[in-house]
N, C-alpha and C positions, 0 to 999 in steps of 0.2 A: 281285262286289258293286261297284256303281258308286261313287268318289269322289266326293267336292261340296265345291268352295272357299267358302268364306265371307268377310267381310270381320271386321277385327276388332271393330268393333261389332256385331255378331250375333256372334260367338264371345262376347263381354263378356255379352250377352244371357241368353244360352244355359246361361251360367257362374252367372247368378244365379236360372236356375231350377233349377239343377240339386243336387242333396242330392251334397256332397265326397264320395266316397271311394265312391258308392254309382249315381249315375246317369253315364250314359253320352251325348253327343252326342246320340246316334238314340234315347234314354231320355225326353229330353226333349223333341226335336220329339214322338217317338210321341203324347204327352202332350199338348200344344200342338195339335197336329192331330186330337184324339181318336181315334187309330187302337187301340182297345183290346186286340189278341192281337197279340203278339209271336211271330214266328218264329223261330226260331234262325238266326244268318247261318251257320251250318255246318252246318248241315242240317236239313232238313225234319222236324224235330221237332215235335208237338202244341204248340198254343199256350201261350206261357206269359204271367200276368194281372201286368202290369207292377205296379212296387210305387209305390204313389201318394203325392204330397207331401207331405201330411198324416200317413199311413203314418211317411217318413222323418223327417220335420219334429217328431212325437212323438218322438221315441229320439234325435234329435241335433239340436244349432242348427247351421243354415248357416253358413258361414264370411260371408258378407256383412253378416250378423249383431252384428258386432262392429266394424262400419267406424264407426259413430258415435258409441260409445265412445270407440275408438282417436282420434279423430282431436281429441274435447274433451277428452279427458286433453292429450293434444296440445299445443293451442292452451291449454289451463290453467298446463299448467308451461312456455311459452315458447318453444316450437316444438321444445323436441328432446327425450329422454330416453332413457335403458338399456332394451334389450329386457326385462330383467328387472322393469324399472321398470310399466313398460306392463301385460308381460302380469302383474302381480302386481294393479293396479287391474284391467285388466279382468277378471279373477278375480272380485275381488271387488263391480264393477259387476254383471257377467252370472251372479252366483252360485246366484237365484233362478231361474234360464232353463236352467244345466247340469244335464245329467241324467246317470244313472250310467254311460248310453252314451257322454257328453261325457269323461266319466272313466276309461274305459278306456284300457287301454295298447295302442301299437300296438308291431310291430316296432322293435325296439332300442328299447326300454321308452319312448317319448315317450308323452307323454297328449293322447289324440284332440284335442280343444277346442282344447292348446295350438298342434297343430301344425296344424288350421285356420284360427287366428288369422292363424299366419305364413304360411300361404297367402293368407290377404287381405290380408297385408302386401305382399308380393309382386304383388298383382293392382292395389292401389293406387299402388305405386311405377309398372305398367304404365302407368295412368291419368293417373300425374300426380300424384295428391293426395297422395303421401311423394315425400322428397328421391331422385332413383335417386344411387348411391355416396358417401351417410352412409359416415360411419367404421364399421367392423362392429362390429354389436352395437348402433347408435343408430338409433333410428326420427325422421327429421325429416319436421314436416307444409310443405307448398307451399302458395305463396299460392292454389293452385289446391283446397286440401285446404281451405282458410280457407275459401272463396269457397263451396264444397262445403257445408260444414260448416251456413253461413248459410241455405245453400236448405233445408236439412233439419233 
């Protein structure tokens, strides 16, 4: 199977088409490119009919999902707060959008939703728009998170 380097703007890309925990890299171009049967990369297995956005997008909210929240809770309470603090409003921002799938538990009992959040925490610290090495446990937004925050 051939490798393909990407840059990190198409990984970023890629990242916010793609359903956490469920789609794949090559899940997503397939998608993008409308290629619609999936081959197995390990063998020549009968096509399989990829599972569609909308599909995933029903049963769980994206983790990118929650970037706008996070970031006006944020900029509300003065640029920093307790992860507890946070994911406890956006709980209750996004409480109309989680669904039962958002509420399950994954391995070592975390609950899905939360632990997408801190994936986007994570993706945005990449970005830029949180502080990278907050004290642990404090989420701080960047003047870059501010700037963010205004476009959208």
């Amino acid at each position: 199977m051939p490798n393909v380097r990407i840059d990190e703007e198409v990984w970023r890309e890629l990242q916010k088409r793609a359903a956490p925990f469920v789609d794949s890299p090559n899940d997503v171009l397939r998608r993008l490119l409308g290629l619609n049967d999936k081959v197995s990369a390990l063998s020549s297995a009968a096509p399989v009919k990829p599972i569609s956005t909308t599909q995933v997008q029903s049963k769980i909210v994206p983790g990118h999902e929650y970037r706008k929240s996070i970031l006006e809770y944020l900029a509300a309470v003065g640029g920093r707060a307790a992860t507890h603090d946070v994911l406890e409003t956006l709980e209750r921002k996004m409480k109309a959008r989680l669904t039962q799938k958002d509420y399950e538990l994954l391995k070592y009992g975390q609950i899905r939703w939360r632990t997408n959040a801190m994936y986007e925490r994570k993706h945005m610290v990449m970005e830029g728009l949180l502080k990278k090495g907050s004290p642990r446990g404090i989420w701080e937004i960047t003047e870059q998170g501010k700037h963010w925050l205004l476009q959208h």
